[in-house]
C-alpha positions, 0 to 999 in steps of 0.5 A, spaced: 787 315 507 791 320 511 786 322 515 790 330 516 789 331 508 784 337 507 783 338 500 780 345 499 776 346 493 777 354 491 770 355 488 768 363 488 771 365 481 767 369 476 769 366 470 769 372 466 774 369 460 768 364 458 763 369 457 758 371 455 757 363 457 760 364 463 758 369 467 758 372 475 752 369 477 753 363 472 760 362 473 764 357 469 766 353 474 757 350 475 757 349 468 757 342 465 763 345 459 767 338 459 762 332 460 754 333 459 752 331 466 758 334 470 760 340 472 766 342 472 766 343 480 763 336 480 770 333 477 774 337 482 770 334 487 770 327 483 778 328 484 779 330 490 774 323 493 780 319 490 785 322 495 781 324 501 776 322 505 769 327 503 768 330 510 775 333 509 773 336 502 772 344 502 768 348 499 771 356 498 766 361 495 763 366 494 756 369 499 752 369 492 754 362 489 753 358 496 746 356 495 748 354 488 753 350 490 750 347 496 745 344 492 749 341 485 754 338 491 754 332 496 756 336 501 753 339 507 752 347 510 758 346 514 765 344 509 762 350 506 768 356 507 764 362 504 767 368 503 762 374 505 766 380 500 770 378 493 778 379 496 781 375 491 785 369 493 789 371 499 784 372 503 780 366 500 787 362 502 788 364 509 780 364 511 780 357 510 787 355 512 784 358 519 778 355 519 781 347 519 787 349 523 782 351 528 778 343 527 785 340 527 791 343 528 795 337 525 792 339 518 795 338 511 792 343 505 792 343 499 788 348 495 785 346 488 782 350 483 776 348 478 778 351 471 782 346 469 782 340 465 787 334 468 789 328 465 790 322 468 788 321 474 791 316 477 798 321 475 794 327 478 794 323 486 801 320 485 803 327 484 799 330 490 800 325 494 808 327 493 807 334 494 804 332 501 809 329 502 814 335 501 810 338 506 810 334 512 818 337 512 815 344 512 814 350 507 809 351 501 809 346 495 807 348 488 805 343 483 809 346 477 807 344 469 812 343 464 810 348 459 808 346 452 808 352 448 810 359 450 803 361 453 802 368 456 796 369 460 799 364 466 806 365 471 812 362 470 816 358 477 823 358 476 825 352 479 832 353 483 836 346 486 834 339 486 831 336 492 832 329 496 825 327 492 825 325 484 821 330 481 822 336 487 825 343 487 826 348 490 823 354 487 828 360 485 822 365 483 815 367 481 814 371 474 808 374 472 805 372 465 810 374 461 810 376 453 811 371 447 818 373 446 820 371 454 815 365 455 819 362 449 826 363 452 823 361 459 819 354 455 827 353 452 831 352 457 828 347 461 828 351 467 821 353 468 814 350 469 807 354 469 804 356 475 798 351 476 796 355 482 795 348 486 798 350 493 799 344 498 802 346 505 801 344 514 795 349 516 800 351 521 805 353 515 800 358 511 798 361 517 805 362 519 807 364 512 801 369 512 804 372 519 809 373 516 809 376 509 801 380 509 801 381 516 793 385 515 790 379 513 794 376 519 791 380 524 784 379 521 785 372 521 786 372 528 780 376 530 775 371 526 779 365 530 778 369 536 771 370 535 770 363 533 769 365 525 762 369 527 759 371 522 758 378 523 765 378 525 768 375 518 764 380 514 766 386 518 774 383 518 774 382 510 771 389 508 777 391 512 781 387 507 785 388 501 783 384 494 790 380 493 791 374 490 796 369 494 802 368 489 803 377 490 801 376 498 805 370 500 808 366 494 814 371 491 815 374 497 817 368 501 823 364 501 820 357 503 817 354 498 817 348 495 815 346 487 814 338 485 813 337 477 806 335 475 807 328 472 799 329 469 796 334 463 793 340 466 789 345 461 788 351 465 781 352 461 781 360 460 779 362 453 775 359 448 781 357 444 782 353 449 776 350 450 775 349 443 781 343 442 780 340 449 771 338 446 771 333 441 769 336 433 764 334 428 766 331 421 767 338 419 772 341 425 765 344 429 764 342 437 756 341 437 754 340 445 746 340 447 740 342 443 742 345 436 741 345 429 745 347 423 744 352 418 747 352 411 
């Protein structure tokens, strides 16, 4: 194993398209919604163990769903990266590519997220471990997905020239969600894959890229690493910070990125429809799990 991969599980959703299962103090990343013993924070942990070793996995979220986490999670208090206030995603991204940057300058990281279903595995790490790969010679790397239908609740990657390893590209673009009309004429013409949101990348290369594009949060970001992340110090910088996500703050901004094509399954798991075809059905097409009983 590549004892300089970091992979940071991006735990601190809110999970509000799932509700009223899914709540802000009951997120649908802690519920068993795929497999009855396993929540869905488990399974991405289960992935990330077949990649790295367990004292390189991390753990980004929330103050409020730290004790929840640490206690369903074979993971001790210190690969917890916890955010004190909601910022969203750029700051989540910067705060724990600093903290392993400070533990091992010579760090691979790669961010993945817990609400999506992917399948196979085995494709899922040959996929990664191609994208650290890509990393190694610089630049943020992007897992992209092959759209299967004209889906608009998730942003569009335009891919632009071929690299050197099969399945790599340059990226050309970011789109937000677009409408059906556009998200069908981008599924039909081969040149753009959807935004898995999976980010991979030197430690070094976020910082440098957030110095450059969000210098706020790069100021911010020094400040803590200076102050050896004191607690006191991280919470005083993040009420300073902005809430913005990491494809606005960093990703459409830059000119160093990089996508791989992902060669697995990947279902962003964001409304009941969704859910609704993954679970299995009963004779009469319902999906039943836990205790129940039928009424006619």
């Amino acid at each position: 194993m590549n004892e300089n991969l970091n992979i940071v599980i991006m735990a601190g959703g809110h999970g509000e398209r799932l509700w009223p299962l899914s709540r802000k103090s009951r997120p649908k990343q802690i519920l068993p919604l795929l497999r009855d013993d396993k929540s869905l924070v488990e399974q991405t942990l289960e992935l990330a163990e077949q990649v790295t070793s367990l004292k390189n996995v991390w753990i980004a979220v929330r103050a409020d769903l730290y004790e929840i986490l640490k206690n369903i999670l074979p993971i001790p208090a210190s690969q917890f990266i916890v955010e004190p206030l909601r910022r969203d995603t750029a700051a989540a991204v910067g705060l724990a590519s600093a903290y392993i940057h400070n533990k091992n300058p010579n760090s691979v990281i790669a961010f993945i997220g817990t609400d999506y279903l992917i399948d196979p595995p085995e494709a899922f790490h040959k996929t990664l471990l191609k994208a650290i790969q890509l990393a190694e010679s610089g630049g943020i790397v992007v897992l992209g997905i092959p759209p299967s239908f004209p889906n608009t609740t998730l942003g569009y990657i335009e891919k632009g020239e071929r690299l050197e390893l099969a399945g790599t590209y340059n990226v050309k673009r970011f789109v937000e969600k677009p409408d059906y009309n556009l998200a069908k004429k981008y599924v039909e013409s081969g040149n753009f894959y959807w935004n898995s949101g999976m980010f991979i990348a030197k430690s070094a290369t976020f910082l440098t890229e957030i110095k450059q594009h969000h210098t706020p949060l790069y100021h911010a970001l020094e400040t803590m690493r200076n102050a050896n992340f004191d607690q006191q110090i991280v919470t005083r910088e993040f009420q300073k910070l902005e809430a913005i996500s990491f494809d606005y703050a960093v990703m459409e901004k830059s000119s160093n990125i990089k996508m791989v094509e992902a060669t697995f399954k990947w279902t962003d798991i964001g409304n009941w429809a969704i859910l609704y075809d993954i679970l299995e059905k009963n004779e009469n097409s319902n999906v039943v799990k836990g205790t129940h009983a039928f009424l006619y």
